[in-house]
N, C-alpha and C positions, 0 to 999 in steps of 0.2 A: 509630524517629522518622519517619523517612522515610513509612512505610507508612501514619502518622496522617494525612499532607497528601493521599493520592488523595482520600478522602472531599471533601473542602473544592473540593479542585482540579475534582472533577468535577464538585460542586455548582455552582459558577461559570460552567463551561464550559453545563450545560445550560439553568443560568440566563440565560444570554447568548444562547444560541440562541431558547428562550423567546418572548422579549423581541422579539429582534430579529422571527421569524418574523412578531409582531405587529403591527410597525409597518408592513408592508406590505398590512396590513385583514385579514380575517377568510377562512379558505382556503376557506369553503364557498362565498363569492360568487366569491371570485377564479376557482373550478374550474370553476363552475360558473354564472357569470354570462355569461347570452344562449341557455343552455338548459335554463332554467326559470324560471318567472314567479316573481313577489315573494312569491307565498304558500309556492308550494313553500320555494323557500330560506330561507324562514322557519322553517318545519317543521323544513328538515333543520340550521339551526342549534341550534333548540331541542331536538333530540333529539341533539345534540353534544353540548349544553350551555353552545354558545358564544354564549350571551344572556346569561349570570350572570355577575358580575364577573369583573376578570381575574385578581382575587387568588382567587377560589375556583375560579376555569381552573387557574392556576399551584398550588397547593396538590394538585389531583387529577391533574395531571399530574405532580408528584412522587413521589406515591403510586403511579402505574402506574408510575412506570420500577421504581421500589422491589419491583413485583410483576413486572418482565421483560417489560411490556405499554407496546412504545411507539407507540400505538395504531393505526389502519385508514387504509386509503388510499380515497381516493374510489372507487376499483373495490368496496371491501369488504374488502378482503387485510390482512391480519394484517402488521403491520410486524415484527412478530419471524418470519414464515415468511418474509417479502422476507429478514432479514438471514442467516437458517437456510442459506435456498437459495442466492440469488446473491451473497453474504458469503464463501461455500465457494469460489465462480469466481474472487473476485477475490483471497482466500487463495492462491488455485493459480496464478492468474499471479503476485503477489506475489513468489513462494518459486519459480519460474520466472526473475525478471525477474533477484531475488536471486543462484541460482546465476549468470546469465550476471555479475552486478557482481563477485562473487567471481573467478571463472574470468579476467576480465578484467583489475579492476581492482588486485586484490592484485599476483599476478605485474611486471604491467607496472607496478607502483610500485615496489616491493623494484629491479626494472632500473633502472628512473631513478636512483635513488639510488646505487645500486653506479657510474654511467657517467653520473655530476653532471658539467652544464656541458657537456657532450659532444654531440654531433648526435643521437645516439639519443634522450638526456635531453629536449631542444629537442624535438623532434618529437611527444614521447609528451605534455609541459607542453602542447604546443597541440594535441593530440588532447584531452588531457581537458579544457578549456575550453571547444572546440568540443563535446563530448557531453554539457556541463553546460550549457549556455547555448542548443544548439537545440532549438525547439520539441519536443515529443513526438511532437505530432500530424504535424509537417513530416518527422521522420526516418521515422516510421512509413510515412508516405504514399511516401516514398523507397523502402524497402523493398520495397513491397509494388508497387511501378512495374518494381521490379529483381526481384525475387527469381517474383515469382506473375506479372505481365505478362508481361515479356520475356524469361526464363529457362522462365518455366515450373514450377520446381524446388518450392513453397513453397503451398498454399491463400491465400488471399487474406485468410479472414478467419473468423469462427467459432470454438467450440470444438471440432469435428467435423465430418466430414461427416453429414450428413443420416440414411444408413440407420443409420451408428454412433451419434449422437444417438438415437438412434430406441431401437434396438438397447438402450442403456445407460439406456433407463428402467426397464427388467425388472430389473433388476441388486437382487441380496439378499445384504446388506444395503445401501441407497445411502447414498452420502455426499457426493454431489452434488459431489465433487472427480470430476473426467473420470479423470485419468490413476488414481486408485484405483479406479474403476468398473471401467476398463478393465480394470487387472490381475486384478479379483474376477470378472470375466466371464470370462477365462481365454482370451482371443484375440489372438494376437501380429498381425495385423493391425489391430483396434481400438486397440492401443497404438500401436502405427507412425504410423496416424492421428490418434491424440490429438495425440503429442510433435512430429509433422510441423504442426499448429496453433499447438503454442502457440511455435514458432520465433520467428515475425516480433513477436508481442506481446513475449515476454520479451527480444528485443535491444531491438525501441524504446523499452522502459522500462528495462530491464538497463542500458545504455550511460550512461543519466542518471546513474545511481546510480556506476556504474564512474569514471567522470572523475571523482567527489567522490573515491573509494577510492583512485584512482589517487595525487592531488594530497597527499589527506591520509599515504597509506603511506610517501609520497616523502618530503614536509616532515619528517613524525614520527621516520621512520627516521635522514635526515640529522643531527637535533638529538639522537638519543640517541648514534650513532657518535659524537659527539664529548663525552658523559659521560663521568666519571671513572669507572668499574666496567666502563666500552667499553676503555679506554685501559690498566685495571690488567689486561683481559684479553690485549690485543694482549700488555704486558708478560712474560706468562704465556708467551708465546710460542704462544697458542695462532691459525690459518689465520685469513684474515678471512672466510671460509666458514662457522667455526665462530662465529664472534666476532658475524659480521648473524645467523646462523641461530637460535643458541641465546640469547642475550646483549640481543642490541637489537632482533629481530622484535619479541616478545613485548609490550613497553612501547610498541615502535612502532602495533602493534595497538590499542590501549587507546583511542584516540578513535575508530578505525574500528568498533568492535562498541558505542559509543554512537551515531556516524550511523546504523548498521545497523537498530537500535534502532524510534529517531525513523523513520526510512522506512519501515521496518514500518507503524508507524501512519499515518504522510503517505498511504502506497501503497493504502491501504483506501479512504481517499476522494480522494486525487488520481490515481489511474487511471483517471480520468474520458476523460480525453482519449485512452488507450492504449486503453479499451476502447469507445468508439467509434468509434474509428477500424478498428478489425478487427472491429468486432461481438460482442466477447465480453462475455456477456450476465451480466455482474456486479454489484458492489454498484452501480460509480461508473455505468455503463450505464443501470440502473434509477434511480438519483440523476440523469441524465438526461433521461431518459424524464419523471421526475414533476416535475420542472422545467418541461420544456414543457409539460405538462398545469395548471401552476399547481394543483398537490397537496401544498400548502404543508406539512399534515399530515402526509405520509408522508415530506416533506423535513424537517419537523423531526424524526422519529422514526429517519431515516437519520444525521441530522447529528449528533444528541444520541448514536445509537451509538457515529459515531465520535470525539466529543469523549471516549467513556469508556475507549476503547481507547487513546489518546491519553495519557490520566492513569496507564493501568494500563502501559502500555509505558516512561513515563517511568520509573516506581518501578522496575522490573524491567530495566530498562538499570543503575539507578545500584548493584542488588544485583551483577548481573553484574560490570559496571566493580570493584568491592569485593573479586570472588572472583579477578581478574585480577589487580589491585591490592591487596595488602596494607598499603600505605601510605594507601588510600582507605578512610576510615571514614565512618559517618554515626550 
């Protein structure tokens, strides 16, 4: 049932994008108004096709996403190789930013809870508030003052150095994720240098993600400890080791691998600010970039991707949550 609502759900979503892209006038003058006379940008809208109504705009750009064509950027560039290539970068910080939320933010939640009301408890509550609530751009820009200025210890920014970049274009077969290039190129230096890159990106955005995990493993944990099936096991006589490990993790889990989820999808286009601010030259970077250039076109064909990842991430959290849950049907 569930599975019937993406179609609808995604329909909406690119519908709205659409729409909206529109009301801010037509992207060939916007991209391109002050260099090129009247006639040109006439041309190049009628060779769009964005002379003809908008309901026959809106109908053939349904029909492209339908074929995987969500079409060209003012450069000429295929918006489906934009999303091929730097979609793969921002996957890779993603699934980066992810492990540092995991590593962090579970751990230090299951401790809150075990040592409720306590100074350690206190401390980690306004850790994770403070790593939910500051800027991305602001921690980031911290980091990289600490860690690459004044230290020394860290690159500043990029998904590589230079000759490694370089280096990992030869790469057979590519997959345009760094750290797989790397290991398929077979050079424990190239790898050093990738994961030595992607450090500072995946804590400024890991950290975000961590203080929700933190709060929510805390909250979730505390409310199932005090279930009846928590209490029949304390009864059982079995350790409270055994009792959070086996017993109330698990349930306590169940909204953390729905935010998980959801930020998956968030992370594809609000990495904007993470991967500007290091330079890594991703989805949200290129959704950037074609911002400033007033490439409305290839903004809606980024947008509309990720409104569909969006839909499809939803449905596939709520399977998950199901297979955790047995009590969760749909």
């Amino acid at each position: 049932m569930r599975f019937c609502l993406i179609i609808p759900t995604a329909w909406i979503l690119v519908t709205v994008v659409f729409f909206l892209m529109r009301v801010v006038g037509d992207p060939i003058s916007a991209s391109m108004g002050g260099r090129l006379t009247a006639e040109q940008i006439n041309e190049r809208k009628e060779a769009a096709g964005l002379n003809r109504p908008l309901l026959s705009q809106y109908w053939e750009y349904l029909a492209g996403l339908l074929r995987g064509d969500f079409g060209r950027s003012a450069d000429n560039r295929e918006i489906s190789d934009v999303i091929r290539v730097d979609g793969a970068a921002t996957l890779e910080l993603v699934f980066w930013a992810l492990l540092v939320a995991f590593a962090v933010g579970i751990p230090l939640g299951r401790y809150a809870a075990s040592h409720r009301d306590k100074a350690a408890d206190v401390a980690l509550r306004l850790f994770a508030i403070l790593a939910y609530v500051a800027p991305v751009f602001f921690v980031g820009l911290l980091l990289k003052l600490l860690f690459a200025v004044e230290l020394g210890w860290l690159p500043a920014g990029g998904r590589a150095s230079a000759p490694v970049e370089l280096a990992l274009q030869h790469v057979s077969p590519k997959t345009n994720i760094m750290i797989v290039d790397a290991i398929l190129y077979g050079n424990l230096d190239y790898i050093g240098d990738v994961l030595k890159h992607a450090v500072l990106p995946a804590l400024a955005l890991g950290l975000l993600t961590a203080g929700v995990f933190l709060r929510l493993v805390r909250v979730n944990l505390l409310q199932t400890l005090r279930s009846g099936y928590v209490e029949a096991a304390r009864a059982r006589g079995l350790s409270q080791r055994v009792v959070t490990g086996r017993h109330a993790f698990r349930n306590a889990m169940i909204p953390v691998v729905t935010v998980m989820g959801l930020y998956i999808a968030m992370h594809l286009g609000g990495a904007v600010l993470t991967e500007t601010t290091f330079e890594w030259k991703g989805l949200g970077y290129q959704l950037a970039e074609y911002l400033k250039a007033r490439d409305f076109i290839a903004v809606q064909g980024i947008v509309a991707f990720i409104a569909l990842v969006v839909a499809f991430m939803s449905f596939f959290v709520d399977v998950v949550v199901a297979l955790i849950d047995p009590r969760v049907r749909f």
